[in-house]
C-alpha positions in Angstrom: 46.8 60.8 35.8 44.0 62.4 33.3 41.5 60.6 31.3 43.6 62.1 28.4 46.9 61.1 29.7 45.9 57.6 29.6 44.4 57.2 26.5 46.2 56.3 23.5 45.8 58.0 20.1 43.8 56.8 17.3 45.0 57.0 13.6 44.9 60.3 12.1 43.0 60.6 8.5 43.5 64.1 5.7 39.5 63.4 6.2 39.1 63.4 10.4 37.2 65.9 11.8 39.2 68.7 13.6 38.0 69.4 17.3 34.3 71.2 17.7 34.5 74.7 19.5 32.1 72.3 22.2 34.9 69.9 22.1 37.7 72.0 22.5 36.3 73.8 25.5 36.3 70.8 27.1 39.6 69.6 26.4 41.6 72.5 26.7 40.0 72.8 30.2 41.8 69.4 31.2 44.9 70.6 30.1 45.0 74.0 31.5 48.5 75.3 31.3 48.6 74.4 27.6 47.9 78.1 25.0 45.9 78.1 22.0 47.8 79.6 19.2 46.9 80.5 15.6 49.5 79.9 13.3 48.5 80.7 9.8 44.8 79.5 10.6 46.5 76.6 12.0 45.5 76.1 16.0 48.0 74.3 17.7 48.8 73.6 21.6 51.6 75.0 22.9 53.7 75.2 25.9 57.0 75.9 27.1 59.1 73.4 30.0 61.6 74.9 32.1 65.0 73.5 33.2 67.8 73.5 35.0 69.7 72.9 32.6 70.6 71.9 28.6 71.3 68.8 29.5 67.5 68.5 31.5 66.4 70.0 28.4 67.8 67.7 26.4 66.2 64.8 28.2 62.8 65.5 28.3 63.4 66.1 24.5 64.1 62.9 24.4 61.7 61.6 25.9 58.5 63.6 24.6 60.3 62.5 21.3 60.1 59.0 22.1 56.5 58.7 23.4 55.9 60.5 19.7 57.6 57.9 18.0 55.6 55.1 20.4 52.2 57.3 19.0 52.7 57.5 15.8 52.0 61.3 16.6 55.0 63.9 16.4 55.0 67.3 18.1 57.5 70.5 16.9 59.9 70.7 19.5 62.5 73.6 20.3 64.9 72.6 22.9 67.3 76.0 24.1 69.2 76.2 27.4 66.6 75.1 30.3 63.6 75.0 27.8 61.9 73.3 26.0 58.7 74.2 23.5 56.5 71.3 22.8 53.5 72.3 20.0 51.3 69.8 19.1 48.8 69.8 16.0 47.8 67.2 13.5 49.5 68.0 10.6 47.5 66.3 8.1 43.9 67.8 9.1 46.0 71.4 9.8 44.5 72.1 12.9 43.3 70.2 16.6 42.6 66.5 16.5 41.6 65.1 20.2 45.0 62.9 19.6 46.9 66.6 20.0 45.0 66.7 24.0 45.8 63.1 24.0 49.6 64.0 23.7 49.7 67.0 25.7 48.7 65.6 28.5 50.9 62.5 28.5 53.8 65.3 27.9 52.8 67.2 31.0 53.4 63.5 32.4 56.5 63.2 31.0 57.2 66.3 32.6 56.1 65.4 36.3 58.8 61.9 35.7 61.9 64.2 34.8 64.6 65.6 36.8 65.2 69.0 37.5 62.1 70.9 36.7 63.0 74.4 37.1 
């Protein structure tokens, strides 16, 4: 396990800092299959889980979805035949908190615990 996969997220404030360009380097470099995007000068994390299956999908859906609930911390998720898109981004400072690294590393966890990885 990562540093960031162990650690638990902090509560968010409209007022917390988003992540430092210095900050974000850093990060981003632990969780190295994640992407940057830019949606509507929003950065967000994203990545996308393969499958066997719907059903496989479905599951790690699931269970991303309950270790959100368990944060306090909820991801967009898009769950299709044999994938899954997780995108995480703290809605209330639109943009990176370092809960959103927090989370995308204990989803790539997640990920390493569930059947049928494609």
């Amino acid at each position: 396990m990562t540093t960031l996969s162990q650690a638990h997220c902090e509560a968010c404030r409209a007022d917390a800092p988003k992540v430092s360009e210095e900050e974000l380097a850093e990060l981003i470099g632990q969780i190295p299959d994640w992407n940057l995007e830019n949606r509507d000068g929003i950065l967000q994390l994203e990545k996308v889980f393969l499958f066997r299956n719907f059903a496989q999908a479905l599951a790690f859906t699931n269970a991303v979805g309950a270790l959100a609930e368990t944060e306090g911390h909820h991801p967009a998720l898009l769950t299709e035949w044999g994938r899954v898109t997780v995108t995480w981004w703290s809605h209330k400072i639109r943009g990176l908190h370092r809960n959103d690294f927090i989370m995308a590393a204990r989803t790539d966890e997640v990920a390493k615990g569930t059947e049928g990885r494609g």
